[in-house]
N, CA, C and O atoms as CSV, one atom per row, in Angstrom:
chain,resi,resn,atom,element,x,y,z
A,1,UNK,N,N,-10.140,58.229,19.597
A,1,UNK,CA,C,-10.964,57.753,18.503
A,1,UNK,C,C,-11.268,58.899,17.529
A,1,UNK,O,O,-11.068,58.920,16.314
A,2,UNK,N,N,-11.817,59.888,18.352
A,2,UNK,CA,C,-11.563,61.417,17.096
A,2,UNK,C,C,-10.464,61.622,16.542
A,2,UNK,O,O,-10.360,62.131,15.426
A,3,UNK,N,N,-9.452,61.231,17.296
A,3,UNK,CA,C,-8.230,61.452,15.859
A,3,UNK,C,C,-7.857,60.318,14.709
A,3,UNK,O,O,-7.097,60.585,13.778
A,4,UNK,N,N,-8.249,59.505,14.816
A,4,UNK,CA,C,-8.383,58.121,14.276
A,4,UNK,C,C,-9.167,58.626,12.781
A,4,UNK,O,O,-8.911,58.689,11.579
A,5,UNK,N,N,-10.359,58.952,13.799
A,5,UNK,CA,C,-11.517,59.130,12.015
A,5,UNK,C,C,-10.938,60.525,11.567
A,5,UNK,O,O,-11.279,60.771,10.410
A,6,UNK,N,N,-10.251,61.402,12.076
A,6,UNK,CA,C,-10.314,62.988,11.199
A,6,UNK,C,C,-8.598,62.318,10.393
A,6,UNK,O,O,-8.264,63.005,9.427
A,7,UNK,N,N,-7.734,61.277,10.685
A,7,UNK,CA,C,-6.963,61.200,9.840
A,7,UNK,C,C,-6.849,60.110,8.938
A,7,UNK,O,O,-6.245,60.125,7.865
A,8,UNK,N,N,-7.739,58.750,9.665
A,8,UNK,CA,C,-8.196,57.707,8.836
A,8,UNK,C,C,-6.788,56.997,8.101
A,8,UNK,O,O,-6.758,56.692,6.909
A,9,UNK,N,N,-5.592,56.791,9.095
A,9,UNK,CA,C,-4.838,56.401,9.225
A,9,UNK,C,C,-3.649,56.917,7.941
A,9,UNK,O,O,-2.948,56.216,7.211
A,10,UNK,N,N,-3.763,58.290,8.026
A,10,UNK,CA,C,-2.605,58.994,7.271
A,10,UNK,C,C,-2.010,59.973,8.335
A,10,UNK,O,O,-1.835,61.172,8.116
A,11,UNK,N,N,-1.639,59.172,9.818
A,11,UNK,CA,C,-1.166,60.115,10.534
A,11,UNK,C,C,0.477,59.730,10.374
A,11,UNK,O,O,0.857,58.564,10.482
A,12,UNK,N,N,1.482,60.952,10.080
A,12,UNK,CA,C,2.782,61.238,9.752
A,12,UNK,C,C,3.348,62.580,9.815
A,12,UNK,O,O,2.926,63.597,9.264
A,13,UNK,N,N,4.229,62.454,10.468
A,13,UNK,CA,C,5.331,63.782,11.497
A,13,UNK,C,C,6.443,63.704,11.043
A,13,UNK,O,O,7.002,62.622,10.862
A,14,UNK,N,N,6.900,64.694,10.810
A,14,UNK,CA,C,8.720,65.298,9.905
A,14,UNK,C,C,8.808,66.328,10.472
A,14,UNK,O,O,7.912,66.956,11.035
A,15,UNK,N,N,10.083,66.621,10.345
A,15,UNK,CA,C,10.438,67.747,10.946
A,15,UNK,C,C,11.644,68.268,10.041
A,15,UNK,O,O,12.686,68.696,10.539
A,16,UNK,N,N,11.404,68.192,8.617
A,16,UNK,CA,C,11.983,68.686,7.628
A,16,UNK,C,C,11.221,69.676,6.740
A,16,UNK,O,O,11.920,70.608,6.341
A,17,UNK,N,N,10.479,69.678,6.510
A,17,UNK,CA,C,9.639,71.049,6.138
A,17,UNK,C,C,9.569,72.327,6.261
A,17,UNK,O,O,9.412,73.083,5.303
A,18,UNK,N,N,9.680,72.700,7.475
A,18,UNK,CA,C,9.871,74.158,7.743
A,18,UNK,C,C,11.348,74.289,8.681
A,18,UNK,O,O,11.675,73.384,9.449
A,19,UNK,N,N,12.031,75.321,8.532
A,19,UNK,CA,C,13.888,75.509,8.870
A,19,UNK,C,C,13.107,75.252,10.827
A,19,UNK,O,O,12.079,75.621,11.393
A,20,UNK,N,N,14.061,74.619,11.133
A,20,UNK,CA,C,14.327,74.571,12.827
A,20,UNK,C,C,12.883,73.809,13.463
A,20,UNK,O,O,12.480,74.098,14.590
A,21,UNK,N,N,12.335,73.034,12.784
A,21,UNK,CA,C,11.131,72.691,13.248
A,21,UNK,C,C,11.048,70.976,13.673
A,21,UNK,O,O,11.381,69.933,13.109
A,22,UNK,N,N,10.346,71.370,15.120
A,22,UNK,CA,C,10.081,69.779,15.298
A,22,UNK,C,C,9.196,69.554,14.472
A,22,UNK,O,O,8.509,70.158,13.648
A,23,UNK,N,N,9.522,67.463,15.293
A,23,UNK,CA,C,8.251,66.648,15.222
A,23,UNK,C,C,7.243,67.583,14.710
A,23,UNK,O,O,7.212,68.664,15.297
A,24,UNK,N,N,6.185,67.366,13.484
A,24,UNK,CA,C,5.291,68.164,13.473
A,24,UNK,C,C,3.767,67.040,12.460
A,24,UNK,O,O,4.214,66.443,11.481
A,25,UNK,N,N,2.630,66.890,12.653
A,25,UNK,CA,C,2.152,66.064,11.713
A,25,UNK,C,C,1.896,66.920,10.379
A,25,UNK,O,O,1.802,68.139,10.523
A,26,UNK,N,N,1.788,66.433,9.227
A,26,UNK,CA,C,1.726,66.609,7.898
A,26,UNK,C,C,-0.005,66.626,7.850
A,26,UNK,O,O,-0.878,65.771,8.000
A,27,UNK,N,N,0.019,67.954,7.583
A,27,UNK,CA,C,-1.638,68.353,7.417
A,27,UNK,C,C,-1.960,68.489,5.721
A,27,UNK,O,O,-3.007,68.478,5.073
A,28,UNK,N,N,-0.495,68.623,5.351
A,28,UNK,CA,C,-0.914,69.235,3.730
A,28,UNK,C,C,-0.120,68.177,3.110
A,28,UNK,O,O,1.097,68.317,3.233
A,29,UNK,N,N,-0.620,66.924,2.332
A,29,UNK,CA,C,0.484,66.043,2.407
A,29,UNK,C,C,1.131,66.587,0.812
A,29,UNK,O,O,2.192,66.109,0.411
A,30,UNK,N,N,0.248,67.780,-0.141
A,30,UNK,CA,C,0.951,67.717,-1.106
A,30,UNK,C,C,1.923,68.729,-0.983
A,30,UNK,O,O,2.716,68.919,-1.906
A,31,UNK,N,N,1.956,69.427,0.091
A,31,UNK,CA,C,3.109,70.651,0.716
A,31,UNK,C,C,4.307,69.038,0.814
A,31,UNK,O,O,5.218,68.725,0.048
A,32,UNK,N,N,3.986,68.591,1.596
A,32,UNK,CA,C,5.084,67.439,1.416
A,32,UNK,C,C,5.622,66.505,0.755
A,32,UNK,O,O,6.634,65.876,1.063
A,33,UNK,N,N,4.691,66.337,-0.558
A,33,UNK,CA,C,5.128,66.119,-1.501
A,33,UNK,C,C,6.150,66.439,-2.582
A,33,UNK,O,O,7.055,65.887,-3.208
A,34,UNK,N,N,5.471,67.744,-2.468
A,34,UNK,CA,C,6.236,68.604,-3.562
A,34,UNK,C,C,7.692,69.036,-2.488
A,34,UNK,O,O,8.846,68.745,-2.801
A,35,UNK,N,N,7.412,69.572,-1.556
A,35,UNK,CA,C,8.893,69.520,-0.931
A,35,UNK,C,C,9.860,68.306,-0.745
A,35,UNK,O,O,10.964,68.507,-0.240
A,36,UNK,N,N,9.506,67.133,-1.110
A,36,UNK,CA,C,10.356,65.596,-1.244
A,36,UNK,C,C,10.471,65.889,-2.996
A,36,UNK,O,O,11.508,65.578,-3.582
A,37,UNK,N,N,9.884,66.202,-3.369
A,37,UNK,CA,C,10.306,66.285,-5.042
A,37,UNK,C,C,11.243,67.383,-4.864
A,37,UNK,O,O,12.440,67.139,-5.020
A,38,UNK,N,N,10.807,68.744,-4.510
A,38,UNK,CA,C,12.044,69.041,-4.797
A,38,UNK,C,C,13.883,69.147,-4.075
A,38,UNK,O,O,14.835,69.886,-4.326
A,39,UNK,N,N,13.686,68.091,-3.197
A,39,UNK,CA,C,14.459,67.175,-2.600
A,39,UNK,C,C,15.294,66.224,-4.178
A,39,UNK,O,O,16.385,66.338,-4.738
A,40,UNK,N,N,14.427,65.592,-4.334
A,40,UNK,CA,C,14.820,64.489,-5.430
A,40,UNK,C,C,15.571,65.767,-6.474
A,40,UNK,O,O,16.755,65.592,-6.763
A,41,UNK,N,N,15.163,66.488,-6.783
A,41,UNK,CA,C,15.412,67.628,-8.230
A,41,UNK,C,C,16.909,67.955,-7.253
A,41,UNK,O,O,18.030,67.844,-7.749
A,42,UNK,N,N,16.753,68.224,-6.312
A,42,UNK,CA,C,17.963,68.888,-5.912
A,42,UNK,C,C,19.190,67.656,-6.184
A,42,UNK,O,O,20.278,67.881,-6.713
A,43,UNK,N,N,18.773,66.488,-5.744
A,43,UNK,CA,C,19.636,65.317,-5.550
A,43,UNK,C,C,20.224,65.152,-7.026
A,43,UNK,O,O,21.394,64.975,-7.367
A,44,UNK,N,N,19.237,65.246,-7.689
A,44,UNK,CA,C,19.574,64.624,-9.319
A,44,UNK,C,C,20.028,65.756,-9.694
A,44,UNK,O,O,19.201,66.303,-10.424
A,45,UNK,N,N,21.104,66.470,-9.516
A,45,UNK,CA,C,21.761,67.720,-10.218
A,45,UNK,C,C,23.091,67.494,-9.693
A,45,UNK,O,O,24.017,68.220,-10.058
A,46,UNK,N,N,23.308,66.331,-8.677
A,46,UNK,CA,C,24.704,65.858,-8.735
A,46,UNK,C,C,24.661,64.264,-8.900
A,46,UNK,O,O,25.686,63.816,-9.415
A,47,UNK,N,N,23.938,63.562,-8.654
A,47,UNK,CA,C,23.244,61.722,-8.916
A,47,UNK,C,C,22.292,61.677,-9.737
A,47,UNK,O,O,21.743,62.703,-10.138
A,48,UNK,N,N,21.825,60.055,-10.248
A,48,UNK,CA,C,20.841,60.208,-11.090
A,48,UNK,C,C,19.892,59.407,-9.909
A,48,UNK,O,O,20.410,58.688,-9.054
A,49,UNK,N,N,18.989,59.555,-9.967
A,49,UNK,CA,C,18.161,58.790,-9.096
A,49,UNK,C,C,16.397,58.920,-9.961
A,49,UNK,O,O,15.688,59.925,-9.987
A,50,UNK,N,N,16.180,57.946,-10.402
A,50,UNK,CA,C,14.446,58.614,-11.482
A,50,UNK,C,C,13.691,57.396,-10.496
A,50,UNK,O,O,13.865,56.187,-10.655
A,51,UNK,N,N,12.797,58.039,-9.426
A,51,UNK,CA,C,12.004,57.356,-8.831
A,51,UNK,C,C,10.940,58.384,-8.917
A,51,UNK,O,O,11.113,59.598,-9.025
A,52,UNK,N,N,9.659,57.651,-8.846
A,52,UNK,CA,C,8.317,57.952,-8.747
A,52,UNK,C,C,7.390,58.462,-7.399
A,52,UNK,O,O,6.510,57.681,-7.037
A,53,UNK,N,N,7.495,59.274,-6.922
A,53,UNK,CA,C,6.787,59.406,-5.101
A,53,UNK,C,C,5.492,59.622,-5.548
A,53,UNK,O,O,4.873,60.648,-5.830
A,54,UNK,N,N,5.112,58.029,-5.554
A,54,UNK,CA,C,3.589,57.872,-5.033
A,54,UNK,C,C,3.646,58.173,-3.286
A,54,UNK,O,O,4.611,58.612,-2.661
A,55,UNK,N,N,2.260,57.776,-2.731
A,55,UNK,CA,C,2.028,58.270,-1.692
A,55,UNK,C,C,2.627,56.915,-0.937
A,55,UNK,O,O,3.206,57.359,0.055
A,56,UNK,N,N,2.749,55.551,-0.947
A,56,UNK,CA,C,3.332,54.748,-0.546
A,56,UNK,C,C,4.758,54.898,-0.033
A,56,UNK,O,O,5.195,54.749,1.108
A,57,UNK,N,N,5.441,55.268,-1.289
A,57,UNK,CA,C,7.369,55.926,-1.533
A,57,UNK,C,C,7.274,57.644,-0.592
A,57,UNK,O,O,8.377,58.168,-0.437
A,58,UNK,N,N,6.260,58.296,-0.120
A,58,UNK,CA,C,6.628,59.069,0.416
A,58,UNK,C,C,6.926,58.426,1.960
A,58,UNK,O,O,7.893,58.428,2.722
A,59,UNK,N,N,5.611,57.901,1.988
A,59,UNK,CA,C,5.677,57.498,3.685
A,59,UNK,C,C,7.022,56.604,3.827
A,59,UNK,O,O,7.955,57.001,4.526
A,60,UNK,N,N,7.051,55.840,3.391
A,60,UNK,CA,C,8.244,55.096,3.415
A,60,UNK,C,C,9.457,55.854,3.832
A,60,UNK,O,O,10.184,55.681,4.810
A,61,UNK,N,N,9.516,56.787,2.813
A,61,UNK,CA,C,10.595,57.873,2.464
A,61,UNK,C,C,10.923,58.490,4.160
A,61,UNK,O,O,12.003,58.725,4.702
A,62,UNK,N,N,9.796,58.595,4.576
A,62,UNK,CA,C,9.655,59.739,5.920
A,62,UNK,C,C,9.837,58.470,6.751
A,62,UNK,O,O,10.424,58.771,7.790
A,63,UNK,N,N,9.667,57.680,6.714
A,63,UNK,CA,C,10.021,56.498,8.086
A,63,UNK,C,C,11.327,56.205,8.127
A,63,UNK,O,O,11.895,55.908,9.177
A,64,UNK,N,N,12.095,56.284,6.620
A,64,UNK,CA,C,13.751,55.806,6.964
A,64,UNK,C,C,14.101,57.005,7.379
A,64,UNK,O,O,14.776,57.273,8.373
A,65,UNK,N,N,13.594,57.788,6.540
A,65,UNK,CA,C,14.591,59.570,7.546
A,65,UNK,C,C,14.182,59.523,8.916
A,65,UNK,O,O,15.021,60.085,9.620
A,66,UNK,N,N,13.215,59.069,9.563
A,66,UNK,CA,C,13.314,59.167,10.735
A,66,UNK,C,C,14.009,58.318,11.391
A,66,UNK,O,O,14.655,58.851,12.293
A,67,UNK,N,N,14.125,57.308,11.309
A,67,UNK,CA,C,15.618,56.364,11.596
A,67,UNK,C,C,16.552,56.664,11.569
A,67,UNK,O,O,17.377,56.305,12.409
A,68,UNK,N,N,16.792,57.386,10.668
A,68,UNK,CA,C,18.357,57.749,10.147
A,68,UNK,C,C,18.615,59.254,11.033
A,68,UNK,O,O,19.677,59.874,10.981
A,69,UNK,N,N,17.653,59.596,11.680
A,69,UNK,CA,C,18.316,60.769,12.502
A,69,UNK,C,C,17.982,60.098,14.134
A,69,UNK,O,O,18.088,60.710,15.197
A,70,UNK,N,N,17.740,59.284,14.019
A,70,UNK,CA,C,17.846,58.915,15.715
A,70,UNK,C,C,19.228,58.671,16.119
A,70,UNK,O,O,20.047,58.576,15.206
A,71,UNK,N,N,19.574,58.571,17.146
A,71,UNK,CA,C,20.831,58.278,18.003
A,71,UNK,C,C,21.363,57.156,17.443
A,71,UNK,O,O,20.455,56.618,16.809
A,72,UNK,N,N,22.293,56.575,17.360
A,72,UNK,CA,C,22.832,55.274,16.959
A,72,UNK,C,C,22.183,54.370,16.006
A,72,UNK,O,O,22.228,53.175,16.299
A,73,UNK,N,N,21.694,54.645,15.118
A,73,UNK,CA,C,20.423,54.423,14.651
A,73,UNK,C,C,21.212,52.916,13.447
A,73,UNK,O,O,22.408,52.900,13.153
A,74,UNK,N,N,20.060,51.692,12.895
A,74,UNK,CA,C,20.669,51.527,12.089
A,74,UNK,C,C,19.153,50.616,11.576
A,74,UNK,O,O,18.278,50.276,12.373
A,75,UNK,N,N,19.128,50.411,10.443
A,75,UNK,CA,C,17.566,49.757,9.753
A,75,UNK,C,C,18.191,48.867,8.457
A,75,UNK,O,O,19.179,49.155,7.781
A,76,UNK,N,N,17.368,47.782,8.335
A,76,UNK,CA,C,17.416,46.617,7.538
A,76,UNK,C,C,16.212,46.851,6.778
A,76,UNK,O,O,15.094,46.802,7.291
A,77,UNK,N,N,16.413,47.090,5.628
A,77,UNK,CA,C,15.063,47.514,4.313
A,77,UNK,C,C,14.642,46.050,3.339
A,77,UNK,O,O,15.104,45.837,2.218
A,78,UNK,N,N,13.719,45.186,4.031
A,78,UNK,CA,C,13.395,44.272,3.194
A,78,UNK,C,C,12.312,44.184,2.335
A,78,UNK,O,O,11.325,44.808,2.725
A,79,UNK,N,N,12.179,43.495,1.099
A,79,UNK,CA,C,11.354,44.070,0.167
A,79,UNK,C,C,11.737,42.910,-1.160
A,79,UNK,O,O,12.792,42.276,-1.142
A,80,UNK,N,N,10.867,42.784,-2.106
A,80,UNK,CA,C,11.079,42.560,-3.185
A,80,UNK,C,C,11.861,43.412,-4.315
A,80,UNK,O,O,11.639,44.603,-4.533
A,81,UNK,N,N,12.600,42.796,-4.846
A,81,UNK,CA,C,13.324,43.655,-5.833
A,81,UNK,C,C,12.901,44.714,-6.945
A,81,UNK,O,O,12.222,44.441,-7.935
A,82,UNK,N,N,13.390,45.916,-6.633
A,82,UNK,CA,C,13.013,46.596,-7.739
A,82,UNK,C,C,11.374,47.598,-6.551
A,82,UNK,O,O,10.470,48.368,-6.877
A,83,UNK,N,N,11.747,47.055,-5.396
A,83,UNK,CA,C,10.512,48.181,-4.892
A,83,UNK,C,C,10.949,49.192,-4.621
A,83,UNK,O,O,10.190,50.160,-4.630
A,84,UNK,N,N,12.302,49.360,-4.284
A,84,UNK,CA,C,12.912,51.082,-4.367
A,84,UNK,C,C,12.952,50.761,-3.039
A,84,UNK,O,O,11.889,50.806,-2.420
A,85,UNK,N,N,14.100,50.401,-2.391
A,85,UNK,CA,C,14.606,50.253,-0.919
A,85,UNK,C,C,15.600,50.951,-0.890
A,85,UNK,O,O,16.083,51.694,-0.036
A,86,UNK,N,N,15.969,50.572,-2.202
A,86,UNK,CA,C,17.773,51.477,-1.980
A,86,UNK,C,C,17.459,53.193,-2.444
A,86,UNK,O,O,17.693,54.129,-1.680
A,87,UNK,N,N,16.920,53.344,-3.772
A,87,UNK,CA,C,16.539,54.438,-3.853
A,87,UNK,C,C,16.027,55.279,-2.907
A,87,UNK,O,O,16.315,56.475,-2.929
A,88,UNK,N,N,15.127,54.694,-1.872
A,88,UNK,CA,C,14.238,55.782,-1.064
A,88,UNK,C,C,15.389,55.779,0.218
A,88,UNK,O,O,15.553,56.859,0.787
A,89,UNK,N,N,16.124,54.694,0.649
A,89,UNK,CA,C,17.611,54.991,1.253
A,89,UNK,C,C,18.024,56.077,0.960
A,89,UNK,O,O,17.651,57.068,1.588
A,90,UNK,N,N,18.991,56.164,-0.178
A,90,UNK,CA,C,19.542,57.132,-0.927
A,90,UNK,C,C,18.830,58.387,-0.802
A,90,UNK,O,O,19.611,59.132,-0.210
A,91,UNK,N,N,17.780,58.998,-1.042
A,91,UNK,CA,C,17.326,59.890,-1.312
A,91,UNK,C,C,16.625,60.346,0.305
A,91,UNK,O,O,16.337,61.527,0.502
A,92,UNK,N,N,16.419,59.391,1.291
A,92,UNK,CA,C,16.358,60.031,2.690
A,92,UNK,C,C,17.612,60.324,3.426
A,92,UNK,O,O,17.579,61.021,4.440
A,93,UNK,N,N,18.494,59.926,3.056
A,93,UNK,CA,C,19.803,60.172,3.119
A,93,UNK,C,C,20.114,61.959,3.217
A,93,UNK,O,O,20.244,62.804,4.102
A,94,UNK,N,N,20.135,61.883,1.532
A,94,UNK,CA,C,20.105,62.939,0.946
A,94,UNK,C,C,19.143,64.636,1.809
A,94,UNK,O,O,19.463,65.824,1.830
A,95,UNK,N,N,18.184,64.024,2.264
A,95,UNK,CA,C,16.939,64.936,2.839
A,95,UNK,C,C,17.482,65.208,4.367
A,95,UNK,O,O,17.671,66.287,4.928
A,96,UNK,N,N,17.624,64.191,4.736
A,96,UNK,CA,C,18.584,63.983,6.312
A,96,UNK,C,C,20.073,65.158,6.096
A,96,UNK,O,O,20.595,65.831,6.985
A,97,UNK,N,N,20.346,65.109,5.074
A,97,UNK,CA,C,22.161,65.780,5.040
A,97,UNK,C,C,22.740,64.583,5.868
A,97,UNK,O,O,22.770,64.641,7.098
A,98,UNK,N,N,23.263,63.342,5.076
A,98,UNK,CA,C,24.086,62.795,6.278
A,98,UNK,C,C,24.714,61.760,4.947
A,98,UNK,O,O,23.865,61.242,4.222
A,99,UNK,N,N,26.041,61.513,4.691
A,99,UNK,CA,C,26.735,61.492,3.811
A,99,UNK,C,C,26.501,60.176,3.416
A,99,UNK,O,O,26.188,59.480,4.382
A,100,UNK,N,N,26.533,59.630,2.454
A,100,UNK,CA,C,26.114,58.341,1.972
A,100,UNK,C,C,27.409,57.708,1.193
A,100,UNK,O,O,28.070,58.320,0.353
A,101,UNK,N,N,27.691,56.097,1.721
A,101,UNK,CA,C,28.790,55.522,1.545
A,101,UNK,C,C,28.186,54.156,0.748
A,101,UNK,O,O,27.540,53.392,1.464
A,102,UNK,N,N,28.306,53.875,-0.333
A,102,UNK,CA,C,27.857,52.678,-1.378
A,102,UNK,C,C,28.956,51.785,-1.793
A,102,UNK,O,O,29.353,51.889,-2.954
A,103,UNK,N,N,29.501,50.923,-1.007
A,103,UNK,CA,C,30.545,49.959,-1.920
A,103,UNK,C,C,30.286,49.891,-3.724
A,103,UNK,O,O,29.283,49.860,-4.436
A,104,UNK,N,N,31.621,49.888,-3.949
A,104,UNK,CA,C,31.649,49.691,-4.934
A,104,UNK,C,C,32.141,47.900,-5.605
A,104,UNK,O,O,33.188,47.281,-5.413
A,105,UNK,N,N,31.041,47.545,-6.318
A,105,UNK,CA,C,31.439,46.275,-6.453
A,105,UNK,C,C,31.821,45.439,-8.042
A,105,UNK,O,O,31.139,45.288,-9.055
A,106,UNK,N,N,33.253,45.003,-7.677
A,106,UNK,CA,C,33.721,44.872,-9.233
A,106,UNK,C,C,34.391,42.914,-8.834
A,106,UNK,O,O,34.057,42.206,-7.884
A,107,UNK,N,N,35.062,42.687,-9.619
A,107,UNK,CA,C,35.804,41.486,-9.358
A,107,UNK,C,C,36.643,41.587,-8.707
A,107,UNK,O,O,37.119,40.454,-8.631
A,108,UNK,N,N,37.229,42.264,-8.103
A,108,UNK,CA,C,38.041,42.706,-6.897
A,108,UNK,C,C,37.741,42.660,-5.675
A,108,UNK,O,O,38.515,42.355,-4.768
A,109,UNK,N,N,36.054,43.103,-5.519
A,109,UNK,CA,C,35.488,42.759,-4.640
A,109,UNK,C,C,36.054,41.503,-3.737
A,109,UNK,O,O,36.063,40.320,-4.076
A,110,UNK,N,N,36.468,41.997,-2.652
A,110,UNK,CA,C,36.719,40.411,-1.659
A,110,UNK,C,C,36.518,41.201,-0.447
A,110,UNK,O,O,36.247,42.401,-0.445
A,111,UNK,N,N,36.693,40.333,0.762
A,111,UNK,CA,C,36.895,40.569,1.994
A,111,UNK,C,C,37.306,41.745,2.180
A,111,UNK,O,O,36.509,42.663,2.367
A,112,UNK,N,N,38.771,41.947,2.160
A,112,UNK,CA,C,39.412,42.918,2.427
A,112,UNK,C,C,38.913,44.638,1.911
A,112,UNK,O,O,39.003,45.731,2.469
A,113,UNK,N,N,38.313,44.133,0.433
A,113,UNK,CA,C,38.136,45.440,0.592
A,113,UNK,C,C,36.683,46.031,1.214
A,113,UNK,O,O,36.496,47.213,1.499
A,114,UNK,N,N,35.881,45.149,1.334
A,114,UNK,CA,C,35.061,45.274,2.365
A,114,UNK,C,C,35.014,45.823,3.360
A,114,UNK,O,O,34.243,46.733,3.663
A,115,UNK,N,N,36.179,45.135,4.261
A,115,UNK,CA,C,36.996,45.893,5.353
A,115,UNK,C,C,37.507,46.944,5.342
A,115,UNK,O,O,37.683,47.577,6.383
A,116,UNK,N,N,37.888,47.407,4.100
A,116,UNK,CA,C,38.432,48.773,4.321
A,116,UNK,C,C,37.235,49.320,3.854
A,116,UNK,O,O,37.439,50.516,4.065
A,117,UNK,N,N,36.140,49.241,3.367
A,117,UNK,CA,C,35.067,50.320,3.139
A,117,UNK,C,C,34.289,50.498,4.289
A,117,UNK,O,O,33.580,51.500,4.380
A,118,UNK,N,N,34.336,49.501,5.347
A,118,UNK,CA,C,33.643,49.774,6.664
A,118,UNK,C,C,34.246,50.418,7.211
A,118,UNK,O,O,33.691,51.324,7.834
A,119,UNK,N,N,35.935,50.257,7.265
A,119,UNK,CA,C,37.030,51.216,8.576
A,119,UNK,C,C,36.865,52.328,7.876
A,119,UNK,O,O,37.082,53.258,8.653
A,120,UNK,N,N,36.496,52.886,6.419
A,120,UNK,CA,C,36.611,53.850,6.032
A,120,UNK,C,C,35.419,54.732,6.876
A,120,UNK,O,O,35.527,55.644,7.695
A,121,UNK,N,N,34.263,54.057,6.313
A,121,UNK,CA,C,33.207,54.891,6.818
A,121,UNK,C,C,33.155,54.670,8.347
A,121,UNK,O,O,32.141,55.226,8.768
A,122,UNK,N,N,33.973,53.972,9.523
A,122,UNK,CA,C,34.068,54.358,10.664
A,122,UNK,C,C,35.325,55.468,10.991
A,122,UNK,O,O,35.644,55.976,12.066
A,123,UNK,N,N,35.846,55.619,9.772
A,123,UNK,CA,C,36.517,56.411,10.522
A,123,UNK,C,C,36.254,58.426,10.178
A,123,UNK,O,O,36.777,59.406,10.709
A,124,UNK,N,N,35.208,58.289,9.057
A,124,UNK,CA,C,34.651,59.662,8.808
A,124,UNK,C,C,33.221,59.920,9.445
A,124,UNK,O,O,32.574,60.941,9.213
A,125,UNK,N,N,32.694,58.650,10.463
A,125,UNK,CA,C,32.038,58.508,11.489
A,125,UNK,C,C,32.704,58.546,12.877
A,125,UNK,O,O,31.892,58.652,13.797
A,126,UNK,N,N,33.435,58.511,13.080
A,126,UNK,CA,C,34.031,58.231,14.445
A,126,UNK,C,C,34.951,59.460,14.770
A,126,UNK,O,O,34.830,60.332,15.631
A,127,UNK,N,N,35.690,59.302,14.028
A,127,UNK,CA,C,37.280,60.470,13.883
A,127,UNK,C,C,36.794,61.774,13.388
A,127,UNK,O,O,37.002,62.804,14.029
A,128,UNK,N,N,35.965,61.758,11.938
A,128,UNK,CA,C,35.645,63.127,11.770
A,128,UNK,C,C,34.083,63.889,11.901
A,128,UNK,O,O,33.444,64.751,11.298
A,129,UNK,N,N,33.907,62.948,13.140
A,129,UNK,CA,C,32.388,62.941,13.512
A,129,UNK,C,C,31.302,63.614,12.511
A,129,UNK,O,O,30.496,64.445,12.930
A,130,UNK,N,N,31.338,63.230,11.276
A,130,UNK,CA,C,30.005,63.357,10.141
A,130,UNK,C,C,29.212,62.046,10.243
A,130,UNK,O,O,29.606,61.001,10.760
A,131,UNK,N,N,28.086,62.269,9.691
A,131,UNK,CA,C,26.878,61.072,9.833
A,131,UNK,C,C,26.930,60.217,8.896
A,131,UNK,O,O,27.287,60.759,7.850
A,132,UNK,N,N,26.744,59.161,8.793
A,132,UNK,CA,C,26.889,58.316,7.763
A,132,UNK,C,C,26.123,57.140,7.513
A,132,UNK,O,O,25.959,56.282,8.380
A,133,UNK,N,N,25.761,57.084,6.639
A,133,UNK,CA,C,24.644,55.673,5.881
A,133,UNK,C,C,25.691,55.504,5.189
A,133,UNK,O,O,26.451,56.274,4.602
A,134,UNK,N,N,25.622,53.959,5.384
A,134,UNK,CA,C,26.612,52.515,4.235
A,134,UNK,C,C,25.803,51.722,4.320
A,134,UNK,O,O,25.475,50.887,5.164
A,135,UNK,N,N,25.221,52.251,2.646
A,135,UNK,CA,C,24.294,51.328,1.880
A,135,UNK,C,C,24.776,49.667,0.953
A,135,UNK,O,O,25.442,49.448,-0.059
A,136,UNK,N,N,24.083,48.836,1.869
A,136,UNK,CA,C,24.713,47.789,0.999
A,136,UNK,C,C,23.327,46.862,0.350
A,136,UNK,O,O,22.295,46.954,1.014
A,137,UNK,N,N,23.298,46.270,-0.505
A,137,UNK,CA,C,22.204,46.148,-1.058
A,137,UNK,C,C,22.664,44.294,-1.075
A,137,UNK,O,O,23.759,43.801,-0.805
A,138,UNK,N,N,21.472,43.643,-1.462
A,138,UNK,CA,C,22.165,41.900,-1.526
A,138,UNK,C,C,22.817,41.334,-2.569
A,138,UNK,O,O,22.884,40.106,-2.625
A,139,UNK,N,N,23.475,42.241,-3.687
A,139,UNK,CA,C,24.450,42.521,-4.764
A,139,UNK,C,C,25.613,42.106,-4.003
A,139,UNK,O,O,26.039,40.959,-4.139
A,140,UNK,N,N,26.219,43.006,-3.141
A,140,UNK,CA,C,27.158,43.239,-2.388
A,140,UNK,C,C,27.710,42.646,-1.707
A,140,UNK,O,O,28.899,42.481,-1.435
A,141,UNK,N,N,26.256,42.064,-1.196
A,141,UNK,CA,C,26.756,40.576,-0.037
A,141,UNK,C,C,27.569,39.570,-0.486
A,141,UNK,O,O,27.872,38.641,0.261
């Protein structure tokens, strides 16, 4: 119950902040702020990505990266459109280091090439054992 009231339900653990560091809770949340911004600054110097990290989009932010580094890991982001599911994807991605695979979707789009964008990304998952998020959004579907 004492830890309850001294964090008043802003309790959250990363282990991206400082080099080689666990699990750790976030005492300074604008140390973690500003280190997810300059996450984003780093990202947007090869992508464009213009999202806003309120304190909502951080936590968020820190719950898919923690998914995305578990063992076999895989998460379904539901939401109303335009709340930044894919963006905060993308950009925990990015924070994670773990390579990000986005179909590309044109009138060509069919089955098949579907299929080959999944065998693709199983096989630079499987064969050349790198990590991989394949982001598909309900565009795509």
């Amino acid at each position: 119950e004492e830890i309850l009231t001294k964090y008043k339900g802003d309790l959250l653990f990363v282990d991206f902040l400082h080099e080689g560091c666990v699990y750790k809770d976030v005492k300074n949340y604008e140390e973690l702020k500003n280190h997810l911004e300059a996450k984003l600054k780093a990202y947007n110097v090869t992508s464009s990505l213009d999202i806003v990290l309120f304190k909502d989009a951080v936590y968020n932010l820190c719950k898919i990266y923690r998914v995305l580094k578990m063992p076999r890991n895989h998460a379904l982001l539901l939401g109303m459109g335009g709340s930044g599911r894919h963006s905060l994807a993308r950009l925990a991605a990015a924070v994670a280091n773990i390579d990000l695979e986005i179909p590309e979707v044109s009138r060509k789009f069919d089955f098949q090439t579907f299929r080959g964008n999944v065998k693709g990304v199983f096989r630079k998952a499987g064969i050349e054992k790198r990590k991989m998020v394949f982001l598909l959004s309900e565009n795509e579907l």
